[in-house]
FIVO-256693 format. One record per residue: residue number from 1; x, y, z of N, C-alpha, C, O, CB in turn. Coordinates in Angstrom, 3 decimals, padded with zeros to 6 digits. Glycine has a CB too. Layout:
% residues N
(NUM (X Y Z) (X Y Z) (X Y Z) (X Y Z) (X Y Z))
...
% end
This chain:
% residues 182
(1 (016.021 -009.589 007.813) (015.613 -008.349 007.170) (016.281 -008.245 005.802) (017.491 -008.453 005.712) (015.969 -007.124 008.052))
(2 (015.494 -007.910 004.655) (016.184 -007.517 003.854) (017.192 -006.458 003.260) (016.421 -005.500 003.194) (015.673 -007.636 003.525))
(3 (017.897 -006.182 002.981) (018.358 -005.346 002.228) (018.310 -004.188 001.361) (018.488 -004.600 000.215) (018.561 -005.753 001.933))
(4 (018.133 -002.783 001.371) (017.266 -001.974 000.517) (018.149 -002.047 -000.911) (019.361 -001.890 -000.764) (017.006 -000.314 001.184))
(5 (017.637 -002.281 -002.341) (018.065 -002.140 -003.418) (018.912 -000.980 -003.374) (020.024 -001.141 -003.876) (017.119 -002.144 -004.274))
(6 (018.625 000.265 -002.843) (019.938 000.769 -003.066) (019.641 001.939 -001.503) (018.767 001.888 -000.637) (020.233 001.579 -005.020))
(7 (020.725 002.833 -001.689) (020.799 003.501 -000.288) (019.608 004.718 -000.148) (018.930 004.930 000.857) (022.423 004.201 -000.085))
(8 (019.543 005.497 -001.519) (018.655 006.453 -001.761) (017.697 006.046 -001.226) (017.129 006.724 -000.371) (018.428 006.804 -002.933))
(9 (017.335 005.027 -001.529) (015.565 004.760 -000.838) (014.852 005.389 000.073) (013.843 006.084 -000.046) (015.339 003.616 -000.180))
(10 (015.572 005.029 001.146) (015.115 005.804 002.563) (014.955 007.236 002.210) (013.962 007.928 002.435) (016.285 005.697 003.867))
(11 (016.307 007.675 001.494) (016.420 009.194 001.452) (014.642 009.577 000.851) (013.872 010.354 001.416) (017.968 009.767 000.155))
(12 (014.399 008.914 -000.198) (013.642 009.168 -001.446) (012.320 009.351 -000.518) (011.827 010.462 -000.324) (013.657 007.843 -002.770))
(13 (011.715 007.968 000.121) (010.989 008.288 000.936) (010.614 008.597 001.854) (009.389 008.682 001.938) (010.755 008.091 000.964))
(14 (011.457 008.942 003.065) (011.466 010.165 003.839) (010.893 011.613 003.378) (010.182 012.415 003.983) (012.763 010.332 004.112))
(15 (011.509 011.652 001.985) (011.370 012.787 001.315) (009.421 013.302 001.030) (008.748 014.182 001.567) (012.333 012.416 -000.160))
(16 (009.135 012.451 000.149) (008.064 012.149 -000.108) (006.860 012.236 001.340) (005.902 012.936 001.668) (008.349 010.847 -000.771))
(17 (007.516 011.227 001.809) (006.804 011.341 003.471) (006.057 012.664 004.302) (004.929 012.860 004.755) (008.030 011.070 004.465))
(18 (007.499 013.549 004.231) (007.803 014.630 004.951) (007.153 015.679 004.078) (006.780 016.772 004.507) (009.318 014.793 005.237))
(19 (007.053 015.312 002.941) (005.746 016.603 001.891) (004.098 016.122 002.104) (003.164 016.915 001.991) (006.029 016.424 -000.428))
(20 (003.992 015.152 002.325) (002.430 014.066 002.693) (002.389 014.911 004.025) (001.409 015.612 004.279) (002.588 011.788 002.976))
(21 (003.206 014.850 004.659) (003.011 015.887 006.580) (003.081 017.217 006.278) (002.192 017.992 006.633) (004.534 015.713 008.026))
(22 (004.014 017.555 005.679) (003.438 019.120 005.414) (001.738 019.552 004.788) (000.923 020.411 005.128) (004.534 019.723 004.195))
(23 (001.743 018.353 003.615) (000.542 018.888 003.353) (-000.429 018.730 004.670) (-001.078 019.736 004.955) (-000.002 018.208 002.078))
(24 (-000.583 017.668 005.432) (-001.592 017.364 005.848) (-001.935 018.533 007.370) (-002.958 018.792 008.003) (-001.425 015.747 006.009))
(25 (-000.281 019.054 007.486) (-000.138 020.269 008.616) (-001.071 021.669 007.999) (-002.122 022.074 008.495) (001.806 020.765 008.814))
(26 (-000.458 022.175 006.956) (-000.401 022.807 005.838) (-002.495 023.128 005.797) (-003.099 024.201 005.808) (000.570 021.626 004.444))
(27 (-003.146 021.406 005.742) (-004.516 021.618 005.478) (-005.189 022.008 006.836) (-006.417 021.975 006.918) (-005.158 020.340 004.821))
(28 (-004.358 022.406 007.985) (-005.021 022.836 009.215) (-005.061 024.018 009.188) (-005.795 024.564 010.012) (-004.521 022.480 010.376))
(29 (-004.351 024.786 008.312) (-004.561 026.722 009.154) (-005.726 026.385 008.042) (-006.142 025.580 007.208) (-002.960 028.712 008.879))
(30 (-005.957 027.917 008.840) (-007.219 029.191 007.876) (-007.091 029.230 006.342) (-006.087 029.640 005.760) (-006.888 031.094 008.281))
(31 (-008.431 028.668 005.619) (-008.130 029.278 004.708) (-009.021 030.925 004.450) (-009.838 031.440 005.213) (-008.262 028.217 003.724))
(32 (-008.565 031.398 003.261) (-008.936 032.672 002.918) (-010.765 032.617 002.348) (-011.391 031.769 001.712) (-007.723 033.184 001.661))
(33 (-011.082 033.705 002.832) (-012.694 033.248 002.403) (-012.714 033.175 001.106) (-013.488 032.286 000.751) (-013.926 034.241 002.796))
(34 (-012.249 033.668 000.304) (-012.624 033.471 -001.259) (-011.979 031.880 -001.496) (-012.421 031.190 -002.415) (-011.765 034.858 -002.441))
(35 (-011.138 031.484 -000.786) (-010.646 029.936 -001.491) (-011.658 028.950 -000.817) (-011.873 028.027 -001.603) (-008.807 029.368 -001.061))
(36 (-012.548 028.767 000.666) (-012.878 028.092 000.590) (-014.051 027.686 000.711) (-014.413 026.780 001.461) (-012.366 027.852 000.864))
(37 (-014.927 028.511 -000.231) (-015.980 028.311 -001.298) (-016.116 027.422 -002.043) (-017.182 026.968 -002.459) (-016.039 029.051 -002.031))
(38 (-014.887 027.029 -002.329) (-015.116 026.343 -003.712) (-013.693 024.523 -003.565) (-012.464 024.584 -003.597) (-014.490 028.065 -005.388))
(39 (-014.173 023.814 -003.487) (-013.624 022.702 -003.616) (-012.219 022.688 -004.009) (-011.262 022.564 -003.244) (-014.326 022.058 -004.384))
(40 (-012.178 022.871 -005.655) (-010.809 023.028 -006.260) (-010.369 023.742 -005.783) (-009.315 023.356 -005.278) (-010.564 023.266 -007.391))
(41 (-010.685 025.176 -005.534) (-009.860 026.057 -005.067) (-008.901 025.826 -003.643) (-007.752 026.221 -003.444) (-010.703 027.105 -004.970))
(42 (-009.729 025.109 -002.813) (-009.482 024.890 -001.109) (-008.250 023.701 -001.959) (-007.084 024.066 -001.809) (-011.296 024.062 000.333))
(43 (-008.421 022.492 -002.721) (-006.681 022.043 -002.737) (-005.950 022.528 -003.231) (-004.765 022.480 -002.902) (-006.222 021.033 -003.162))
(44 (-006.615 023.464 -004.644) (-005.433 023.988 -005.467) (-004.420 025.001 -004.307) (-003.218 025.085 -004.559) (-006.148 025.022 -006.950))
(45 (-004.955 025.696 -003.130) (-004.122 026.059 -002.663) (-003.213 025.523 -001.691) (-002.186 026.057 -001.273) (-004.491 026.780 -002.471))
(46 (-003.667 024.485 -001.396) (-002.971 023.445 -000.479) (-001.966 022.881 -001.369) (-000.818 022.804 -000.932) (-003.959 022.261 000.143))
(47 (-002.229 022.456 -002.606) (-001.347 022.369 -003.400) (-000.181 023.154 -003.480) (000.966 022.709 -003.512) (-001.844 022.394 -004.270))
(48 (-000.616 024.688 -003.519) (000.200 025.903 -003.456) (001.172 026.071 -002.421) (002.271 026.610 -002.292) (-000.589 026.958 -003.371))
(49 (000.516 025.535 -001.860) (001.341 026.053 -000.281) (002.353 024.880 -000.138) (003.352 025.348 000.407) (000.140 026.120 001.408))
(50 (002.467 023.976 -000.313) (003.487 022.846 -000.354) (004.709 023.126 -001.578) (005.911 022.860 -001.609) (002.594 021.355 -000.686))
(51 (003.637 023.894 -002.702) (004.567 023.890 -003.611) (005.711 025.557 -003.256) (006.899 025.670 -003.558) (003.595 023.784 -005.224))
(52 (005.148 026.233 -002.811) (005.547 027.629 -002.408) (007.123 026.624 -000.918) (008.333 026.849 -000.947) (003.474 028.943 -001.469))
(53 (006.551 025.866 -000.137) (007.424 025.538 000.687) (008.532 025.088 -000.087) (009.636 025.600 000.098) (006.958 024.667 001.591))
(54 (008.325 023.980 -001.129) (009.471 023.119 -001.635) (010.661 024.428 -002.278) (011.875 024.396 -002.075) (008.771 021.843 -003.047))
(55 (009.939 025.490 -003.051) (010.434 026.584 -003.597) (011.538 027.084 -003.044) (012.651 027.289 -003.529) (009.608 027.445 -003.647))
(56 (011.058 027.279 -001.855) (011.663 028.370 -000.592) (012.895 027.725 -000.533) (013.938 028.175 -001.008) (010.828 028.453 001.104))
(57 (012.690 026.021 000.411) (013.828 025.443 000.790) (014.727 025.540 -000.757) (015.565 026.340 -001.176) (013.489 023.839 001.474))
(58 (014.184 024.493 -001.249) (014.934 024.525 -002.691) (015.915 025.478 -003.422) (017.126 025.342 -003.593) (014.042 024.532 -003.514))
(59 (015.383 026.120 -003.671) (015.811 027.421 -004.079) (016.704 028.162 -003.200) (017.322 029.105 -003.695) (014.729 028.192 -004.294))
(60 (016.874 027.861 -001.898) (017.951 028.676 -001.305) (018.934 027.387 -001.285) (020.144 027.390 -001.510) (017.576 029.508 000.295))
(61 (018.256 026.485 -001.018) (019.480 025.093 -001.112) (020.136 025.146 -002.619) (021.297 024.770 -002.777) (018.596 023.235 -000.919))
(62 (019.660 025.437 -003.284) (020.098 025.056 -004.686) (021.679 026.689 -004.672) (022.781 026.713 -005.221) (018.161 025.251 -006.258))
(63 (021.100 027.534 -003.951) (022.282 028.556 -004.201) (023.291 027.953 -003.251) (024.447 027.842 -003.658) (021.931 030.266 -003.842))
(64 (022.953 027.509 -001.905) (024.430 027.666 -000.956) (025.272 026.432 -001.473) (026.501 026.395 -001.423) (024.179 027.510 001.001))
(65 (024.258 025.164 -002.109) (025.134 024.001 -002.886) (025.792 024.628 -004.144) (026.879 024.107 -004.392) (024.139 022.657 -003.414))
(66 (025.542 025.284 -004.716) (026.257 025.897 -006.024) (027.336 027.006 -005.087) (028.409 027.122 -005.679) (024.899 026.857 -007.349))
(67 (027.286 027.713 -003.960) (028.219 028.277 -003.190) (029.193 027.319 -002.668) (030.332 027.786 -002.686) (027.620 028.964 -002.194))
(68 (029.139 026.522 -002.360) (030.301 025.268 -001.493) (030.834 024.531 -002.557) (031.904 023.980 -002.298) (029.522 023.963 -000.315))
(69 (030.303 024.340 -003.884) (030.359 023.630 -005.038) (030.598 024.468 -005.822) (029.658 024.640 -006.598) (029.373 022.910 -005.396))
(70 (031.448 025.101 -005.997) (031.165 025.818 -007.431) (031.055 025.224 -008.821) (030.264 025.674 -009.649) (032.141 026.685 -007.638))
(71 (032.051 023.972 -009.113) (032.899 023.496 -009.750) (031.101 022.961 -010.637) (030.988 022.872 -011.860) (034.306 022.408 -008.868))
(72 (030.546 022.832 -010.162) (029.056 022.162 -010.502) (028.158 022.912 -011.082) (027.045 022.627 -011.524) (028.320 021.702 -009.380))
(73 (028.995 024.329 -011.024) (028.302 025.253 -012.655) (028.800 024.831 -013.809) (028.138 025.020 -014.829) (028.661 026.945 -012.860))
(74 (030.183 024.116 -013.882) (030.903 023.868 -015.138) (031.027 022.302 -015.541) (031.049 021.731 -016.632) (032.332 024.496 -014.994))
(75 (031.095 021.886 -014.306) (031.095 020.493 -014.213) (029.783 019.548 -014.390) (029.910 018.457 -013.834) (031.611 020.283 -013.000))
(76 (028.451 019.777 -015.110) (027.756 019.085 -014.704) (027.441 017.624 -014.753) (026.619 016.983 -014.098) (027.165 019.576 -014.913))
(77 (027.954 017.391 -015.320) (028.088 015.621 -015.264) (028.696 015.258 -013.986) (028.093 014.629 -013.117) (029.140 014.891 -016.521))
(78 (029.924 015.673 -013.886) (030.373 014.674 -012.847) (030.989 015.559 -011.236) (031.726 015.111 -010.357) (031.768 013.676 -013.718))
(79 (030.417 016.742 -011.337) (030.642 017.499 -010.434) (029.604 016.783 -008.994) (028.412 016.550 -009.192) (030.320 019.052 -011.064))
(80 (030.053 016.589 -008.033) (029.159 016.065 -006.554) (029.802 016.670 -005.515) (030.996 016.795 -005.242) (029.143 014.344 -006.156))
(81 (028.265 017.208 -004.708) (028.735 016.881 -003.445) (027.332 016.664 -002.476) (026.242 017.018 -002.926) (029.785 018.111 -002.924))
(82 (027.443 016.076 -001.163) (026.690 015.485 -000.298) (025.490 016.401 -000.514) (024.468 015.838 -000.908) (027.297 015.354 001.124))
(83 (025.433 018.064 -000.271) (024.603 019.201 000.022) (023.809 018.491 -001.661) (022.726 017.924 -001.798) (025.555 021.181 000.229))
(84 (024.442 018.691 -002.288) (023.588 018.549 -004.176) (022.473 017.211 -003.919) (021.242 017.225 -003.904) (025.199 017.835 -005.960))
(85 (023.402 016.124 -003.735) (022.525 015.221 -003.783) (021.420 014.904 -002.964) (020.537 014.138 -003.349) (023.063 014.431 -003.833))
(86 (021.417 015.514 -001.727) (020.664 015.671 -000.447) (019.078 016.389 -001.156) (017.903 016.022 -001.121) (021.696 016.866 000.834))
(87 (019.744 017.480 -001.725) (018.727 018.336 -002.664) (017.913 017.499 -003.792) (016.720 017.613 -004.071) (019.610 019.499 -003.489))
(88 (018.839 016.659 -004.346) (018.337 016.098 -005.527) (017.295 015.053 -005.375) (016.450 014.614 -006.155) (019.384 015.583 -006.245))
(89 (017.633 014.755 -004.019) (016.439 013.363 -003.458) (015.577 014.210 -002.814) (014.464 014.131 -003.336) (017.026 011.948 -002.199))
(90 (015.631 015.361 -001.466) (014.489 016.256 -001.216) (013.165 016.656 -002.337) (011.967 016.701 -002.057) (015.199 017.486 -000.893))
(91 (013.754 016.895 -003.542) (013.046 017.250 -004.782) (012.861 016.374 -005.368) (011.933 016.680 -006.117) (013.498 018.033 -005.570))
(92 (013.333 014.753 -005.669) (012.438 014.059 -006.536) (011.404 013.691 -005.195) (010.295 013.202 -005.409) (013.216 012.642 -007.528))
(93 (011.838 013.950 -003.932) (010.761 013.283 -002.835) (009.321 014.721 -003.490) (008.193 014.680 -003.980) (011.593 013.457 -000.396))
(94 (009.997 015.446 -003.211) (008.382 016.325 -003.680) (007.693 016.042 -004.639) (006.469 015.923 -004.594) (008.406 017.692 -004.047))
(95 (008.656 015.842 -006.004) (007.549 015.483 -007.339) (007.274 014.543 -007.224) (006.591 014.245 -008.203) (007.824 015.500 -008.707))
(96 (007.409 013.371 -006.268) (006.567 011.844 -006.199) (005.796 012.624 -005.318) (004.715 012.776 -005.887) (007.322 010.154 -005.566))
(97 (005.775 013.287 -004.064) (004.659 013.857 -003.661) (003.254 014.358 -004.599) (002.059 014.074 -004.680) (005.213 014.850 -003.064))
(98 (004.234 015.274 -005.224) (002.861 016.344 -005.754) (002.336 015.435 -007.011) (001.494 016.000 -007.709) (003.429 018.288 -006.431))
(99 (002.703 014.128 -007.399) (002.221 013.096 -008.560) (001.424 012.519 -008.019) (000.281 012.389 -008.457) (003.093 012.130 -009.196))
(100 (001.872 011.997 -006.849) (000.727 010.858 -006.277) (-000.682 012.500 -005.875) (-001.885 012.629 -006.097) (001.653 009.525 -004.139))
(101 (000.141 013.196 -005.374) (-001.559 014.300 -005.062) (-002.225 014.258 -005.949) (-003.295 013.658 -005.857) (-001.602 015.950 -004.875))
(102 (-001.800 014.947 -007.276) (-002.147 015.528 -008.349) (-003.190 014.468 -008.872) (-004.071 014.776 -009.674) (-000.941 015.884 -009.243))
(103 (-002.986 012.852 -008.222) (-003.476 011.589 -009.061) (-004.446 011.306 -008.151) (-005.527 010.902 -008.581) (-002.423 010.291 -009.397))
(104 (-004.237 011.471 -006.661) (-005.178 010.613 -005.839) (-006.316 011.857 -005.878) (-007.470 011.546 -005.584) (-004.521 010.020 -004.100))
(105 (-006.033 013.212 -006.222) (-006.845 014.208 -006.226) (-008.444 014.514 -007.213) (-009.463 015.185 -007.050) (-005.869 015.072 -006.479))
(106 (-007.839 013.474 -008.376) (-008.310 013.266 -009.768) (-008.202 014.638 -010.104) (-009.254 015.276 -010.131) (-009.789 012.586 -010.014))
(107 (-006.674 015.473 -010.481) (-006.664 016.358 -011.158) (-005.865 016.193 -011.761) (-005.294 017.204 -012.170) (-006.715 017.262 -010.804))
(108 (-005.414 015.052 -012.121) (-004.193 014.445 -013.546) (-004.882 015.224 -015.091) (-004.217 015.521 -016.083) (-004.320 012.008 -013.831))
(109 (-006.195 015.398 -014.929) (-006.832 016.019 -016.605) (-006.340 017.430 -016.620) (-005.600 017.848 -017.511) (-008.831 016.095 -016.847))
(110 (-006.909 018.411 -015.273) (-006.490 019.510 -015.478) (-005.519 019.303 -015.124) (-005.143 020.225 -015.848) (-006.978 020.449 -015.113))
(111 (-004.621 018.966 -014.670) (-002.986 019.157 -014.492) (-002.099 018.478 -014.675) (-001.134 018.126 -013.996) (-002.587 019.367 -013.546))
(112 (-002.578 018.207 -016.021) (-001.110 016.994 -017.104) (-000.126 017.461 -017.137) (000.962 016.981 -016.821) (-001.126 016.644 -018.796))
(113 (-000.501 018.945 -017.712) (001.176 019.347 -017.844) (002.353 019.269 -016.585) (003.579 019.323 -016.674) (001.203 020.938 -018.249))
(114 (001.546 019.134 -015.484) (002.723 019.451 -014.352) (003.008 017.904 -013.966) (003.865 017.510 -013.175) (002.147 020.545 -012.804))
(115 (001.933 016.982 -014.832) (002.509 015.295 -014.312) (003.539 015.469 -015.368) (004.571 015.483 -014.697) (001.294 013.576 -014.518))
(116 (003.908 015.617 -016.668) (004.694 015.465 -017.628) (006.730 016.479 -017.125) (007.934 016.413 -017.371) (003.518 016.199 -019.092))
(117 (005.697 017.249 -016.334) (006.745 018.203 -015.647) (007.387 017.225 -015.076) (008.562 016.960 -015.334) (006.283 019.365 -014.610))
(118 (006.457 016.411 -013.997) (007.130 015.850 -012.475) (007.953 014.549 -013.305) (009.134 014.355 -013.020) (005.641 015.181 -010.921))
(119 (007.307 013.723 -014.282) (007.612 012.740 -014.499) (009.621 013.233 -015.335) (010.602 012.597 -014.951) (006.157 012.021 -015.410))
(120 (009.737 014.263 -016.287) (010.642 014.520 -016.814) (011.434 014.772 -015.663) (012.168 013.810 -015.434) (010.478 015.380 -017.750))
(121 (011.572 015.770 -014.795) (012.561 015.907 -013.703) (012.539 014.619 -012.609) (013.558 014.794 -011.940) (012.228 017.325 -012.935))
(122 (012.059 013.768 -012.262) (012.137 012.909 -011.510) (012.889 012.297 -012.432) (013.914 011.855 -011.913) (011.046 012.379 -010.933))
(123 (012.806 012.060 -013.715) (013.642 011.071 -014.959) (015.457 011.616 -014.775) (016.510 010.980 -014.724) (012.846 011.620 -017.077))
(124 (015.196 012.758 -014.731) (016.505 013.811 -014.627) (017.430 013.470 -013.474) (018.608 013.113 -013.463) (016.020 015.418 -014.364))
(125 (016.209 013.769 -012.130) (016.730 013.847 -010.740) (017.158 012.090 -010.655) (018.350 011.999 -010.359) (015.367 014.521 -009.442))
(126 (016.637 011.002 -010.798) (017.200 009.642 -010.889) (018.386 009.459 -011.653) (018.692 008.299 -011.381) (016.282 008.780 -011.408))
(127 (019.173 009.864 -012.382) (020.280 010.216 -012.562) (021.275 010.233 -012.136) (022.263 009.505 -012.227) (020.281 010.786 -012.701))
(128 (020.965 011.379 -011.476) (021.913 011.618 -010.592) (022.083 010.972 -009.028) (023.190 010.640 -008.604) (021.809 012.879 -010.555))
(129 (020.779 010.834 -008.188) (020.496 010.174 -007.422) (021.180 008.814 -007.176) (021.817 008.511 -006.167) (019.454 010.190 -007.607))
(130 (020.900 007.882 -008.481) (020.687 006.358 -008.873) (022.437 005.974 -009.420) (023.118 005.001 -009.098) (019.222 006.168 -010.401))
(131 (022.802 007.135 -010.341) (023.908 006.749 -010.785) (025.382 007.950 -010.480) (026.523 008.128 -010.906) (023.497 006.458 -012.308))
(132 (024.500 008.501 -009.547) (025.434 009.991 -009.335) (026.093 010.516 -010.411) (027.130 011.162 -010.262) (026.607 009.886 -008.345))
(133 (025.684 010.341 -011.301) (025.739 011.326 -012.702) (024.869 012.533 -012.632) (023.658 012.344 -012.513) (025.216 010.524 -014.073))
(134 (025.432 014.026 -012.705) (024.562 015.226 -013.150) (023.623 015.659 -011.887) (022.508 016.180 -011.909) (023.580 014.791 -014.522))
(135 (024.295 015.339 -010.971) (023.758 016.229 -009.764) (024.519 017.674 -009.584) (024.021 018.364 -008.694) (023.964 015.362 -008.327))
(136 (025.369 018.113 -010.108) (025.581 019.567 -010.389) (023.897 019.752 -011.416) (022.896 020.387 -011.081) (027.452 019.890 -011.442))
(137 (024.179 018.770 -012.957) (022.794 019.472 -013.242) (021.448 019.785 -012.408) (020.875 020.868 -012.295) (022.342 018.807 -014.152))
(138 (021.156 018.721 -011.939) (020.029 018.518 -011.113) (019.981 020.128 -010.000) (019.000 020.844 -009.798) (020.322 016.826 -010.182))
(139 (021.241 020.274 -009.513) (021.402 020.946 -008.832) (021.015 022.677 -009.706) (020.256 023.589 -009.379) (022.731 020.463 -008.286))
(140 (021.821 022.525 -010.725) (021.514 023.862 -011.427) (020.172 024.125 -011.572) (019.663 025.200 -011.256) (022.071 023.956 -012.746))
(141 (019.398 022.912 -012.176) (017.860 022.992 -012.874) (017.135 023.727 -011.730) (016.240 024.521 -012.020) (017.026 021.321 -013.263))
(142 (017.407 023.549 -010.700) (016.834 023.348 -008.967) (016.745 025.007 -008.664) (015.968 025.449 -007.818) (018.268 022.325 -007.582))
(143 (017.653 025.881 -009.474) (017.941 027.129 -009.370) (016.478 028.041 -009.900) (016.276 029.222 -009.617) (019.337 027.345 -010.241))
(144 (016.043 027.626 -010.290) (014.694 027.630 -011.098) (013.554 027.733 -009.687) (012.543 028.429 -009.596) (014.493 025.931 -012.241))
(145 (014.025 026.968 -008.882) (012.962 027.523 -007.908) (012.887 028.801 -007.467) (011.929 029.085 -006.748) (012.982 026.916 -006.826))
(146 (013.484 029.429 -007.669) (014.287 030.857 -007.138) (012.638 031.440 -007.423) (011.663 031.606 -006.690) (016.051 031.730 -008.327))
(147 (012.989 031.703 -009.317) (011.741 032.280 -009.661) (010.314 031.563 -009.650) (009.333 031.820 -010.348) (011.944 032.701 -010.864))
(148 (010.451 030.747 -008.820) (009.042 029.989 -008.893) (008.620 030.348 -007.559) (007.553 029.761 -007.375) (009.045 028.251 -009.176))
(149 (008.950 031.064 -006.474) (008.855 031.488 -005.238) (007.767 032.679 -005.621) (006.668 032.696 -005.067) (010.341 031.889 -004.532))
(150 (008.176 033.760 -006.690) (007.484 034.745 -006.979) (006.449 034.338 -007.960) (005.602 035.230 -007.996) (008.283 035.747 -007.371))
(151 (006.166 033.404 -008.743) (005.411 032.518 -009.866) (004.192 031.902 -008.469) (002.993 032.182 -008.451) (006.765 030.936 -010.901))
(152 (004.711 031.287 -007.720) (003.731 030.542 -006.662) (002.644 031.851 -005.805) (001.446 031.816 -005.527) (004.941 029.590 -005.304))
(153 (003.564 032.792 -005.606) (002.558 033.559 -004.490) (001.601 034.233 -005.757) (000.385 034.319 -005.583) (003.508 034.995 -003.204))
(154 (002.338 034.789 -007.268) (000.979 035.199 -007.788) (000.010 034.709 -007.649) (-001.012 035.190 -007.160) (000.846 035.294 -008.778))
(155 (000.333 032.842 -008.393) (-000.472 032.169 -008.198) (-001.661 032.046 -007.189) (-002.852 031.771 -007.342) (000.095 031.515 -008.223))
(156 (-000.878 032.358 -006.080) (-002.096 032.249 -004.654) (-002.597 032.906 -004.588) (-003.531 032.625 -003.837) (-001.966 032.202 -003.381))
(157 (-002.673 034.242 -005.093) (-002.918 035.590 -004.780) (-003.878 035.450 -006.201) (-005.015 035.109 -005.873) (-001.447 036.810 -004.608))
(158 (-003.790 035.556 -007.139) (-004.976 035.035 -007.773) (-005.651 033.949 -007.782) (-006.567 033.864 -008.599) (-004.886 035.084 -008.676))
(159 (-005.446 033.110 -007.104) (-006.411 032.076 -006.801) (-007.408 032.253 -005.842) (-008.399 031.558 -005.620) (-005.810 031.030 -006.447))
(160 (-006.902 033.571 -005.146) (-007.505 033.924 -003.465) (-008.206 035.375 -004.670) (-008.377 036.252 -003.823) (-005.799 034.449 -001.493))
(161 (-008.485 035.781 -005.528) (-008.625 037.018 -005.618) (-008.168 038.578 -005.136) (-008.779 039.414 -004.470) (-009.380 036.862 -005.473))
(162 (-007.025 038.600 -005.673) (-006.075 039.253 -004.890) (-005.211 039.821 -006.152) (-003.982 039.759 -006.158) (-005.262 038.224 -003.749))
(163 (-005.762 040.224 -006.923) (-004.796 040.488 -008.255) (-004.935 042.176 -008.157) (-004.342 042.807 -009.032) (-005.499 039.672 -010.036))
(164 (-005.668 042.913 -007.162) (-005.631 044.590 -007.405) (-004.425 044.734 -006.289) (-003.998 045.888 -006.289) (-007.372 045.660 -006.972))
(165 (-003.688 043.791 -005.237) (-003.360 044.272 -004.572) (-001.549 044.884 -005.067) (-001.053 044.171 -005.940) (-003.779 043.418 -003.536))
(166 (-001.052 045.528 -004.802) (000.672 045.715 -005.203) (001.374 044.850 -005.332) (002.092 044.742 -006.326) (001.488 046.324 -004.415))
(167 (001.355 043.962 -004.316) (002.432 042.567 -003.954) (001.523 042.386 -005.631) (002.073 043.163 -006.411) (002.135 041.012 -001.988))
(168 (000.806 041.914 -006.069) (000.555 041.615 -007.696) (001.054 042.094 -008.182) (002.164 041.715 -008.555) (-000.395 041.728 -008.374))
(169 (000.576 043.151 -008.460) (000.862 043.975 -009.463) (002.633 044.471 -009.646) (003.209 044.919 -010.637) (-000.136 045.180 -009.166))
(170 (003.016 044.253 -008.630) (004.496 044.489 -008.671) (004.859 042.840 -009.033) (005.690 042.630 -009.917) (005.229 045.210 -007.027))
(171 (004.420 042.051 -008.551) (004.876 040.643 -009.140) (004.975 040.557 -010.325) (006.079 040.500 -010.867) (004.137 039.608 -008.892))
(172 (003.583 040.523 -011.141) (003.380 040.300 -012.019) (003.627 041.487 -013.279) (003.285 041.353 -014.454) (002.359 039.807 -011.728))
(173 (004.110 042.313 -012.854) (004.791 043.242 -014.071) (006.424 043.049 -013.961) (007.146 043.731 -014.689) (004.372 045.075 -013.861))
(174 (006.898 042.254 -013.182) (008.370 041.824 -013.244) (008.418 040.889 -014.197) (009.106 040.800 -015.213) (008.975 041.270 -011.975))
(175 (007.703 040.295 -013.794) (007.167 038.946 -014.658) (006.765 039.035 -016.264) (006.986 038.130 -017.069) (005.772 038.431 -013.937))
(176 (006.155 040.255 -016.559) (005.985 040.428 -017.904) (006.750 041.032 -018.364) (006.958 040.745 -019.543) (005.049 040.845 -018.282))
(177 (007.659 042.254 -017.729) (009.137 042.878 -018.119) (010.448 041.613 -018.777) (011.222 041.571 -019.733) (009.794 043.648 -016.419))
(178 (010.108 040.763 -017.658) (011.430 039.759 -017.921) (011.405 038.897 -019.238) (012.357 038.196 -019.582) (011.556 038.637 -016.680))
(179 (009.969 039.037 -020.097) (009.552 038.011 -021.299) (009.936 039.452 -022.428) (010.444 039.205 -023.522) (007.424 037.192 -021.251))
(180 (009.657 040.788 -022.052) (009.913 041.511 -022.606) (011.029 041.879 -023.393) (011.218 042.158 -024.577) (009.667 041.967 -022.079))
(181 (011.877 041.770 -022.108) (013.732 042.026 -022.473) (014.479 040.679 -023.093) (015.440 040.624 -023.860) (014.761 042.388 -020.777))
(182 (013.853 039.821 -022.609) (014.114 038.552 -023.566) (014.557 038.555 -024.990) (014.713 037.492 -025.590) (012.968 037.861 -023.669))
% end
């Protein structure tokens, strides 16, 4: 048997793996009658819903590793620990997920910007991963899912036609307050 080039591997694709099963769990419930009318719409939310999961975990992982770690708000170069990097391979496993979707989907035209997204943070997250350099960063950037939890359900919620309901409208005026006070 050979040898894996390095240890991450497994981690990396496990990772990846385990977002391919969510989606494919993920494409068994109900969808909403307005999404599945329409082709794009029925993946864009399958899309959603994987991406709303990675959020969730992420984003609370990214706080309790910055809680056990503190030192990795200040430290980001060379600040580590097991919880960070665990995170840092969970999340490049998603953006090789949602790249290969985004590609085998043929929606790389409409959705370049989020390959240019996946490709820059996977560039980031290998880093740290590959050379354990900047997994505090990786870890910080990761904090970002927080607000992408409330960014994802608008999303769904207007994708489903759902923009008169409160959960919107309270979303999405937080959302325009916060560019405001900026």
């Amino acid at each position: 048997m050979l040898p894996l080039l390095h240890p991450a591997l497994p981690l990396l694709l496990g990772a990846t793996l385990t977002f391919r099963a969510l989606r494919r769990a993920l494409c068994r419930l109900p969808l909403p009658a307005h999404v599945r009318t329409d082709s794009l719409r029925t993946w864009r939310w399958h899309n959603l819903l994987v991406s709303f999961t990675h959020s969730i975990v992420s984003g609370i992982w990214a706080l309790l590793s910055l809680w056990q770690t503190p030192e990795m708000l200040v430290e980001i170069e060379t600040a580590w620990s097991l919880s960070g990097y665990l995170l840092v391979c969970f999340s490049a496993g998603y953006f090789i997920h949602d790249t290969v979707d985004i590609v085998v989907s043929r929606q790389a035209r409409a959705s370049w910007e989020y390959l240019v997204h996946h490709v820059m943070a996977m560039g980031a997250f290998f880093s740290g991963i590959f050379w354990k350099s900047f997994v505090g960063g990786g870890v910080l950037t990761l904090l970002v899912e927080v607000s992408n939890i409330f960014l994802t359900i608008r999303m769904m919620m207007k994708i489903n036609n759902a923009q008169d309901l409160l959960l919107y409208r309270i979303n999405n005026r937080q959302h325009k307050n916060k560019f405001l006070t900026e």
